[in-house]
Structures are given as C-alpha cells and as structure tokens.
N, C-alpha and C positions, 0 to 999 in steps of 0.2 A: 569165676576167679576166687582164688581161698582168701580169705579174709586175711586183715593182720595179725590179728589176735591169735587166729588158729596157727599161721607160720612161727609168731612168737616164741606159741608152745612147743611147736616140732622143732623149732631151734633150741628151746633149753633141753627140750628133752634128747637131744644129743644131733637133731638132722640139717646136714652144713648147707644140703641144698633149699633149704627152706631159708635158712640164713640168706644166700645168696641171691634169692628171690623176695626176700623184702629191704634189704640194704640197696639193689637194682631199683628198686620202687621207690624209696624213699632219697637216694641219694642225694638227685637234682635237686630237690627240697631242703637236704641239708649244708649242701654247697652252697646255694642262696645266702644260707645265715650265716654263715661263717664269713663270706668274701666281701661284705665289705665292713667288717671287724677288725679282720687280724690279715697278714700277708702270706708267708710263708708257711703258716703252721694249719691253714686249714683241713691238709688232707689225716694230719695227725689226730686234730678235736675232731672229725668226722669220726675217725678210727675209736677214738678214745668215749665218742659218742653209742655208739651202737653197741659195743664192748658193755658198756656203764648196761643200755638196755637189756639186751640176754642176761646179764648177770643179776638185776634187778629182780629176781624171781617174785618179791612177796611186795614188790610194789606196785605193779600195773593192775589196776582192778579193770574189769570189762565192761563196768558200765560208763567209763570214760573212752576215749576215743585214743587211738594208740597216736595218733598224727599230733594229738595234743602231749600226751605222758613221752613221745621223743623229744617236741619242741621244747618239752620243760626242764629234759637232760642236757640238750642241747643247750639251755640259756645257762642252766646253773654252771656246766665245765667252761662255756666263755667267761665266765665271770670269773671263776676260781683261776683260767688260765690271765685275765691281767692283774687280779689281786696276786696271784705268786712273781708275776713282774716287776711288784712295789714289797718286797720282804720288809715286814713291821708296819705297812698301810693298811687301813680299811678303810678302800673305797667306796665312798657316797652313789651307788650309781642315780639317785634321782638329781644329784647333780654332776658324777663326774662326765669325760665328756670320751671321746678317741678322738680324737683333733689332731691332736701331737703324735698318733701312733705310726705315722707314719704312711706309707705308698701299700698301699691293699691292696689284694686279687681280683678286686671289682676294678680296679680304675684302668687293668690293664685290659678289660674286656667291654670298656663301657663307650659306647656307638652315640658319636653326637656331643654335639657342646650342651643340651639339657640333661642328660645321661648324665655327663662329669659331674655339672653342679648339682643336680639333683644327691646323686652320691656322696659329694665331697660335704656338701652340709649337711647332710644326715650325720654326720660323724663330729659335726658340732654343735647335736644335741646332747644333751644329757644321755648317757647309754639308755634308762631303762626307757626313753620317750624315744629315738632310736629303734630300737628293739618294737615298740608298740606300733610304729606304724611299717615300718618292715614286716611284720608278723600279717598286719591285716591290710599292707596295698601290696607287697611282693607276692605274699601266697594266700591271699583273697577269704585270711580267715572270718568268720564272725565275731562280735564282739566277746559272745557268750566263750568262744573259743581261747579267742586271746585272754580272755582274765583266766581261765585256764592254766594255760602256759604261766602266763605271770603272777599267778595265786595271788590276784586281786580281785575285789566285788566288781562288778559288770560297770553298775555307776562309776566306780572311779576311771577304769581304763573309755569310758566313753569322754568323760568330761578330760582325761592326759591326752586322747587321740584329739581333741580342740588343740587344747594348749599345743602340744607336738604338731600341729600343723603351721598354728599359728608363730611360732618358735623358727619354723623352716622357711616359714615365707619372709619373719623379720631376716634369718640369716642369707637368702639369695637376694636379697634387695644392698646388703650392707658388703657383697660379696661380688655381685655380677653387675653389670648395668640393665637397664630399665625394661631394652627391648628381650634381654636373656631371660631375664625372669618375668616378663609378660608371656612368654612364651611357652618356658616350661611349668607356671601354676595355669594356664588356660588348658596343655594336654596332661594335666598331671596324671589323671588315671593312664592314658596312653603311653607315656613316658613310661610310667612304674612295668605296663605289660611287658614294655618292651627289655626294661632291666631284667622283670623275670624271665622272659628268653635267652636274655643275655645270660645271663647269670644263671648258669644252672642246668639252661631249658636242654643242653643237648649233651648235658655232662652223666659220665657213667663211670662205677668203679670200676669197670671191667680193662683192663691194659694200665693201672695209671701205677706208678711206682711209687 
C-alpha cells in the first residue's frame, strides 16, 4: 500500500487520483473530529481541512507522521472556525467549553443512553481537554502522538488526559443519575470503540454532497 507521505506528494504534484485515495483513507478519521464539535459545517472543515493539507507544501516534514500533521490542521481550522463565530473574542480554549454550541453530528448518530452522555459532556469540557481525550480514546492515539497534534510536551498532555477524565466523570455524575454513569465509566473504553464506529467507522467521501 503507498504510504501517505508518497500520495501527499503526487497530490501536490498535480495527481487527483492520489488525492482521492488519501482523503478515502483519512476521511472516517476526520469525521470523527469534527462531529461531535460543530453540526452542520463538518463536511465543510473536512473540505477546508484537506485543502489546508495539499496546499501546505513547505510544512509537512516526513519525519512526523502525516495522521498526526492532519490532526493538527484539523484542530487549528476548528478552532479558527468558533473563534470567527465570536467576531472581537479570543477564546480561552483551556477553559472555554461547546456546551452551548448547540445539537452536533454525533448526537444524531450516537447508539445508546452511554453513547449520548458520554458525548454530550465531552462538550462540557474545556475544548482543548475535549480534543485530548477524543484524540487518544476515539482514534486510539499515543500520548507521544497527541502532544503532537496539540504541540504540547508529552508530560503535560499525560497529566490534562488525568484532569480530562477526571473532569468527565465529575460532569456525568452532576448530569446522569448513579446507575448511567456506573455504567458508562465501567465500559468506558468499550463505549468510546463503539462511538468510533459510530462515528465515522462507515463514513466515506464518496456520494456525499
């Protein structure tokens, strides 16, 4: 199978089918991130994602990993796309939160009363705590990976992935009753696989408008 790095190239260097065989690859992975974000604009930031990559010529070095140099385009255009939402704000994300943002892509596809809360208080953490553990239980990265993505030192995304847990399980307790959240922190990795099925697992850019 040809690498990313190598379709990268044949993509800037002008070849669409190369494009179209890593945007295929990568999709499911970027739908993930987006959907339980924002609602209606994920197929845009997806579009506006990949775009951002090809065009990226003198930024992707090869000895990073391309799955990590997307995720980091990917996190920087969410961000940019709810700071353009607040025209004159600059949003805190180690404290601000999407709570208020509204009904997301995820919630229309999420299977189960642990699925909802599981998703619905992930979005009343802080974004970048959010983002960190989305990053490493939805698409099962490393630590070393996600600091990466989030150009933090490893220590600190191990000691926020604490706090962010610990964050999620005050908010399902303050949120669900007793036996809901006994239940979704007992299969939490299980839950999370099954979001990333949900979410993403059978989704393709191929027919979508």
């Amino acid at each position: 199978m040809t690498d990313d790095s190598t379709l990268l190239q044949a993509w800037r260097d002008g070849d669409a089918s190369a494009g179209r065989r890593l945007v295929e690859r990568h999709f499911a992975s970027m739908y993930r991130f987006f959907a339980n974000k924002v609602s209606s604009e994920v197929d845009d930031l997806i579009q506006d994602t990949f775009l951002a990559c090809v065009e990226g010529r003198d930024r992707f070095e090869g000895s990073a990993s391309f799955r990590t140099y997307l995720f980091a385009i990917a996190r920087n255009k969410l961000y940019r796309h709810w700071r353009d939402r607040k025209p004159g704000a600059t949003p805190d994300w180690s404290v601000s939160r999407l709570a208020d943002s509204g009904i997301t892509a995820a919630d229309a596809l999420a299977k189960g009363q642990e699925q909802r809360l599981l998703l619905r208080t992930l979005r009343l953490l802080p974004l970048d705590l959010q983002v960190l553990i989305e990053l490493s239980y939805f698409e099962g990265m490393s630590d070393r990976e996600v600091a990466a993505v989030m150009d933090l030192p490893m220590g600190t995304v191990k000691s926020r992935l604490r706090k962010g847990r610990q964050l999620l399980h005050e908010q399902m307790s303050a949120n669900a009753d007793a036996a809901l959240v006994a239940s979704t922190q007992q299969g939490f990795s299980g839950w999370c696989e099954g979001i990333r099925r949900h979410l993403g697992g059978d989704a393709s850019p191929l027919g979508r408008g």
